[in-house]
C-alpha positions as CSV (number, residue, x, y, z in Angstrom):
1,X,34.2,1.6,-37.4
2,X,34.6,2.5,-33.9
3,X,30.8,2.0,-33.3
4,X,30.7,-1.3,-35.2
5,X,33.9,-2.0,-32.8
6,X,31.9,-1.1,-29.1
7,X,29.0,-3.3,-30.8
8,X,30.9,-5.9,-31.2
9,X,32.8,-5.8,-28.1
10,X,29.2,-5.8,-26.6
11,X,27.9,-8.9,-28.5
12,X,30.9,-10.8,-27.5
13,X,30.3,-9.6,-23.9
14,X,26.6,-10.6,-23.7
15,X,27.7,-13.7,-24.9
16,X,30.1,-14.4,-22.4
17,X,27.8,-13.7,-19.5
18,X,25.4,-16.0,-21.2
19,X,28.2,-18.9,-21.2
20,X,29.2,-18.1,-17.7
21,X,25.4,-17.9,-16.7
22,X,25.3,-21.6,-18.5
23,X,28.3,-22.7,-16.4
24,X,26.9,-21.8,-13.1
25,X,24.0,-23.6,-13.7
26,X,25.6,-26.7,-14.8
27,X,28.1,-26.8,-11.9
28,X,25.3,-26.6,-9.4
29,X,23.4,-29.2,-10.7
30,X,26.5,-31.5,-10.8
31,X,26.8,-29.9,-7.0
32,X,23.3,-30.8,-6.0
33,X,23.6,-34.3,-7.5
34,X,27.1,-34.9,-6.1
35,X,26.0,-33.6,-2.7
36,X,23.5,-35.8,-2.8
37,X,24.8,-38.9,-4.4
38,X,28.2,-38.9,-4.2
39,X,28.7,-37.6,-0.5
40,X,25.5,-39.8,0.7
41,X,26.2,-42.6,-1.9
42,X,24.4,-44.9,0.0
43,X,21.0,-42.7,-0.5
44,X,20.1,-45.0,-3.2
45,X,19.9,-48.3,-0.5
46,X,17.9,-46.5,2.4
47,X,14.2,-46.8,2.4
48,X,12.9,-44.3,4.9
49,X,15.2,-41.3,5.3
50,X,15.1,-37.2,5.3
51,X,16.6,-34.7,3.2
52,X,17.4,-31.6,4.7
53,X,17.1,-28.9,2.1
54,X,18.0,-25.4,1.8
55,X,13.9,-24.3,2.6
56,X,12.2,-27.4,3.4
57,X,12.7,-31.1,4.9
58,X,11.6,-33.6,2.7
59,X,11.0,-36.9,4.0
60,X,11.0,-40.1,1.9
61,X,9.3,-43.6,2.0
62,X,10.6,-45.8,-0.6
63,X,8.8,-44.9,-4.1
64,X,5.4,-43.9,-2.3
65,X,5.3,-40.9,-0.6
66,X,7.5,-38.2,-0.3
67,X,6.4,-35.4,2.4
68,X,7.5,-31.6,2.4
69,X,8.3,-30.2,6.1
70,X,9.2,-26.2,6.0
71,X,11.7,-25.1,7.9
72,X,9.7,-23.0,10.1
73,X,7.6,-25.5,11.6
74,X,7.9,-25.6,15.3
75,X,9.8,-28.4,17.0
76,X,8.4,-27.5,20.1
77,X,7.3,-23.9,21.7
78,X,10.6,-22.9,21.8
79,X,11.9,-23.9,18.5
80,X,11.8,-24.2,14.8
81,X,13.3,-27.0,12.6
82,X,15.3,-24.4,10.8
83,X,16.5,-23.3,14.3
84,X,18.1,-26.4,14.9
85,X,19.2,-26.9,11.2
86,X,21.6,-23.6,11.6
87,X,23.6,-25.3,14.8
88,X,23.8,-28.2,12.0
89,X,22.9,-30.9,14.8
90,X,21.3,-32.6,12.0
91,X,21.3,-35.6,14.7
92,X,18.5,-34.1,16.5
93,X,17.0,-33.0,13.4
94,X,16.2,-36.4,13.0
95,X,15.3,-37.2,16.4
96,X,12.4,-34.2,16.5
97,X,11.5,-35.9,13.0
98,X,10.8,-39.1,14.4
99,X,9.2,-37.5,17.5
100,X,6.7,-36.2,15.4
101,X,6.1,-39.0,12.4
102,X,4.4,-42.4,12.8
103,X,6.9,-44.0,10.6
104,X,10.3,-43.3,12.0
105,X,13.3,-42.3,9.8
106,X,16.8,-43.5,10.0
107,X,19.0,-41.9,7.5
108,X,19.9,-38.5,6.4
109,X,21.3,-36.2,4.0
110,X,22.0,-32.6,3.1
111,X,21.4,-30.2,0.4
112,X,23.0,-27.8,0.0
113,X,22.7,-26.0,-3.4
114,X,19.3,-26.2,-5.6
115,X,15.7,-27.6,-4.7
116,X,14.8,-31.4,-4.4
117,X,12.2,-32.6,-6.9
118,X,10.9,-36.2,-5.1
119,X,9.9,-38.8,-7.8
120,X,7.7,-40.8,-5.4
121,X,4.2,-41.9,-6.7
122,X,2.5,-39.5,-3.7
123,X,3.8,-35.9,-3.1
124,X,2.2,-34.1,-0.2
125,X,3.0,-30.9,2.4
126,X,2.9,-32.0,5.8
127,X,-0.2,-31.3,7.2
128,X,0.0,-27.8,9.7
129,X,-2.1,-25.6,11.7
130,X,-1.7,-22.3,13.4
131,X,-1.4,-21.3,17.1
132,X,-0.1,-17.9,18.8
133,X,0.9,-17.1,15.2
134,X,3.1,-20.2,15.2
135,X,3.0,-22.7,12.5
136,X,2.4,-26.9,13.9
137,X,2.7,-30.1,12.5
138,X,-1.0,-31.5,12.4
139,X,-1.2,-34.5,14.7
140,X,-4.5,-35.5,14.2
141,X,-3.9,-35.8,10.6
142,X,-0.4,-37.4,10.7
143,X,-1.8,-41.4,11.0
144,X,-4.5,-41.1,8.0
145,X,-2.3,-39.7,5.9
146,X,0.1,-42.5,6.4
147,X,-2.9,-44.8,6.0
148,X,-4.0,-43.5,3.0
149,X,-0.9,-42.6,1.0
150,X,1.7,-44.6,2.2
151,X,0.1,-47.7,4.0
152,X,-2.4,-48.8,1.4
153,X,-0.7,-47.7,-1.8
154,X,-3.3,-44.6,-1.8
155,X,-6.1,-47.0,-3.1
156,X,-8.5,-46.2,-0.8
157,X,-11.2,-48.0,-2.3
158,X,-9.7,-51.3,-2.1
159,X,-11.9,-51.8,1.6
160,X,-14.1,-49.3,1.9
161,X,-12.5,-47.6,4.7
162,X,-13.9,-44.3,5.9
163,X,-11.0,-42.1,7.3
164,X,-12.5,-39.8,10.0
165,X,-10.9,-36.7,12.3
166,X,-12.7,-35.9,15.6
167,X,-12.2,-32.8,17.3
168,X,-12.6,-32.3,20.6
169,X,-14.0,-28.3,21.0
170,X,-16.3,-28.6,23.8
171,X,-13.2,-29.1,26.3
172,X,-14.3,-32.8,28.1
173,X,-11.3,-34.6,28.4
174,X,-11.3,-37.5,26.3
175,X,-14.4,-37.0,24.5
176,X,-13.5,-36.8,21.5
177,X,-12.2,-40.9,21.7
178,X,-15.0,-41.6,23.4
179,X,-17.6,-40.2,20.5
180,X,-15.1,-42.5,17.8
181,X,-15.0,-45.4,20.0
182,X,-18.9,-45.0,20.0
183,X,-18.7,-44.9,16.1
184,X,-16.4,-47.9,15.8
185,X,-19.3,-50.0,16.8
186,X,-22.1,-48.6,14.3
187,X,-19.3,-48.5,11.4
188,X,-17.0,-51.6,11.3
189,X,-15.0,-50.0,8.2
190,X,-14.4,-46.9,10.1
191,X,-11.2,-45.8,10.9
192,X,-10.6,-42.3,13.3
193,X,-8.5,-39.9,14.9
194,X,-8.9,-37.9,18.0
195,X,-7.4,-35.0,19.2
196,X,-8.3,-31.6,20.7
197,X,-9.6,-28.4,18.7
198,X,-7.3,-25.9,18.3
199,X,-9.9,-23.7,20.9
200,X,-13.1,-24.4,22.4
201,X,-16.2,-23.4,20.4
202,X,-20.2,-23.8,20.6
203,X,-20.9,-24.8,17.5
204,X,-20.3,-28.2,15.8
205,X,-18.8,-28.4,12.6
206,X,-18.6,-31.2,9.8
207,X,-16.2,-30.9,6.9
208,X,-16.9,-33.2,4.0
209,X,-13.6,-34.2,2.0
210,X,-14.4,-36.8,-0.2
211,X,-17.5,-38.3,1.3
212,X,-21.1,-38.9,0.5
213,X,-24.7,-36.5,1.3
214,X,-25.4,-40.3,2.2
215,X,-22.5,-41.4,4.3
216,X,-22.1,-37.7,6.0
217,X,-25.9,-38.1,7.5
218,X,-25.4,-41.1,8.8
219,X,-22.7,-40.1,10.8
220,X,-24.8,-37.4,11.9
221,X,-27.8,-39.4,12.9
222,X,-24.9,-41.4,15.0
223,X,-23.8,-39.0,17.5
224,X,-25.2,-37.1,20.4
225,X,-24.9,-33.5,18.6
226,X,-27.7,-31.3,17.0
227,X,-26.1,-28.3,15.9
228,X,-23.6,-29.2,12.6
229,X,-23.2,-26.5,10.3
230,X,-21.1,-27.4,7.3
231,X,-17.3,-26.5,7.5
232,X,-15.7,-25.0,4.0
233,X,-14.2,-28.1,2.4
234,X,-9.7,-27.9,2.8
235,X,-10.1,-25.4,5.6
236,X,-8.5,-28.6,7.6
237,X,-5.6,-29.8,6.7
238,X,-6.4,-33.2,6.3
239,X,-6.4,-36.3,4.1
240,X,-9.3,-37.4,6.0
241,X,-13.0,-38.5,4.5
242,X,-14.5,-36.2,7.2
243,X,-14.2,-34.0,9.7
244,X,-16.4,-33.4,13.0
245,X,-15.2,-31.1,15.7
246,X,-17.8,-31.5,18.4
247,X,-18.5,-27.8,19.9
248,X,-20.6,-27.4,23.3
249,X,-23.7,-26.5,22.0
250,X,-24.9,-23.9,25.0
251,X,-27.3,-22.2,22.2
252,X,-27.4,-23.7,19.1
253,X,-29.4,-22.5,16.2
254,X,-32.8,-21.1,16.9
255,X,-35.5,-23.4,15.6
256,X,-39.1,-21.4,14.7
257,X,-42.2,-23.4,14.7
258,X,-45.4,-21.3,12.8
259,X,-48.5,-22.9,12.9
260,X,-51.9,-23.1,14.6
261,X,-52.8,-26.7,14.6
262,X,-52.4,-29.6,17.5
263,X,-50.3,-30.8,15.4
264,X,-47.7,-27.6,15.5
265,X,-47.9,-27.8,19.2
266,X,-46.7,-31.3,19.1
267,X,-43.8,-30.8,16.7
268,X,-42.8,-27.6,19.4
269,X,-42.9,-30.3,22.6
270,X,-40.9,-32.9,20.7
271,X,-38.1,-30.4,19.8
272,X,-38.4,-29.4,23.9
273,X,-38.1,-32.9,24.8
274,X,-35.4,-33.6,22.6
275,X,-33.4,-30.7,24.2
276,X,-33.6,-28.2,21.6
277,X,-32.7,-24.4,22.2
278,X,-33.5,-21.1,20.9
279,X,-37.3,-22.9,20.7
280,X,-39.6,-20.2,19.4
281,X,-43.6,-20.4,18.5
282,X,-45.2,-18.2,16.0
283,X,-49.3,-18.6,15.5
284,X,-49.7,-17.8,12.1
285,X,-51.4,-19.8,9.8
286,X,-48.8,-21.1,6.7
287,X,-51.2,-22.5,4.5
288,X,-48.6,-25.5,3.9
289,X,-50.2,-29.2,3.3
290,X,-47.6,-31.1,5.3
291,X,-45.0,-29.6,7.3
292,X,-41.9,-28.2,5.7
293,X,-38.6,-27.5,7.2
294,X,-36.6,-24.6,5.6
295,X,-32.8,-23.8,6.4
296,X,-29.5,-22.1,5.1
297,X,-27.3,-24.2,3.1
298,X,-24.9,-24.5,6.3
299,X,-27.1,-25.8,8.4
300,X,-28.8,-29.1,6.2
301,X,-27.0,-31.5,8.5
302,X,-29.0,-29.7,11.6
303,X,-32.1,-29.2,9.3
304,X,-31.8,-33.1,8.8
305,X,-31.4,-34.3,12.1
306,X,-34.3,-32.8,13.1
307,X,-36.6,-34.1,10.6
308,X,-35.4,-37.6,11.1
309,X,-36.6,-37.0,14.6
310,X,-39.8,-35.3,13.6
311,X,-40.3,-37.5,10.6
312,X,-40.9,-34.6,8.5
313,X,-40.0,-35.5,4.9
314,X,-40.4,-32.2,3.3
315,X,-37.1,-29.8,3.6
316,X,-36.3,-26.4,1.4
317,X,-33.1,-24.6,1.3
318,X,-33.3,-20.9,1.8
319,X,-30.2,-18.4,2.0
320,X,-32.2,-16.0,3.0
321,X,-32.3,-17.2,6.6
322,X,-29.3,-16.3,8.7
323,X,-28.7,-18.9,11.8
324,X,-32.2,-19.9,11.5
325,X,-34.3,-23.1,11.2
326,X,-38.0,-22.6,9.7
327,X,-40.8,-25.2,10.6
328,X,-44.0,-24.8,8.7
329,X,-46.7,-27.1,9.9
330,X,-50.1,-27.4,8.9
């Protein structure tokens, strides 16, 4: 009796908790809700405004696009957003907002309890990179995004408009503007942003989002750099078409001519005259009919460039070759 007693007692514990448990959830969700629509009634009017959030900063642009700012994106140098959110200034919270967003935002509001859920039709993090182990807003991102999602309803085949970032790695001063202005009058439907690369490099990368083989080469054929190897697709934050960060180029790849002919001679000066490094000549006959080009999958875009400029049709992919361009000429 006694055990059937304890057992019981238990059961009716377990189901108290459970009831309780029900209870807490239920009153925060009224808390969220009345936190948000009861104390900031006039949410439901505003347009363009930011919700400050127990994690996260959500910012929201009527029913299109809703973007998710963490809290430990930097401000400035200095300071964090959730640094500032903790002296509740949410004032300036705003203000470094706007600093930072091509739309600017006039209203806020505060959560408090439970996670916000945006029901817009485009749902994006902010864009971010990383420097000194400190986590950015994106700059050079920030004004196709807007373009894309928010601007043109995300439709962005409606005009045709290629979205492009240019990254400025080779550390001229303004060369990165200078390259897209130079593209604005080739493409009339393109649309770019400059800014500097996070660091200087040699090499020249392109990162293709959502853009053609097609597209891609002609951009390449349309600017003054040889060496692009192809960056891993989303390691850029970016709602861009493309990306091109434009390196120095002091070496380049190495390019290997084999052949014995006239002809192989002539394909070595052109590549000197065009200002091609790491020039190499094997003599060794490759019993090929026509010259062949041969290159690692990172490097077609520099493979491609070349034989546009050599007029050599024929090119072969090979993995085996590490930082390496093969010319086979007959």
């Amino acid at each position: 009796m006694n055990k059937m007693g304890k057992k019981s007692k238990r059961g009716n514990r377990g189901l108290r908790n459970l009831f309780f448990g029900l209870i807490i959830i239920v009153v925060l969700g009224i808390l969220l809700m009345f936190n948000l629509r009861n104390t900031h009634g006039e949410v439901e009017k505003w347009d363009k405004y930011a919700i400050i959030g127990r994690n996260n900063i959500f910012v929201i642009y009527e029913d299109k696009l809703a973007i998710r700012i963490p809290e430990e994106i930097q401000v400035d140098k200095e300071r964090t957003f959730k640094d500032i959110i903790k002296t509740k200034n949410y004032e300036e919270v705003l203000e470094a907002l706007n600093r930072l967003l091509p739309e600017k935002v006039n209203h806020y509001a505060i959560i408090k309890y439970g996670e916000l859920d945006p029901k817009t039709k485009n749902s994006v993090n902010m864009p971010e990179t990383v420097l000194d182990n400190k986590r950015y807003i994106l700059t050079s991102s920030m004004e196709n995004m807007f373009s894309v999602l928010y601007n043109t309803d995300g439709n962005k085949s409606d005009s045709g408009e290629i979205t492009i970032d240019i990254l400025n790695a080779n550390g001229r001063p303004g060369y990165a503007k200078r390259t897209g202005d130079e593209l604005l009058e080739k493409f009339t439907n393109l649309k770019y942003t400059a800014a500097n690369n996070e660091t200087n490099g040699d090499m020249s990368y392109i990162t293709l989002n959502q853009m053609s083989k097609e597209k891609a080469q002609e951009l390449v054929m349309s600017v003054k750099e040889k060496y692009f190897k192809i960056g891993k697709e989303g390691s850029i934050p970016t709602l861009a078409n493309a990306v091109l960060v434009l390196g120095e180029e002091k070496e380049g790849v190495p390019v290997e001519v084999i052949g014995t002919t006239e002809k192989t001679m002539n394909i070595f000066n052109e590549l000197k005259k065009d200002g091609y490094k790491g020039l190499s000549h094997k003599k060794k006959n490759p019993a090929v009919d026509t010259p062949i080009i041969e290159y690692n999958k990172e490097d077609y875009f520099i493979a491609y460039k070349i034989s546009k400029m050599l007029n050599i049709e024929n090119m072969i992919e090979k993995n085996d070759l590490k930082n390496k361009i093969v010319i086979l000429s007959n």
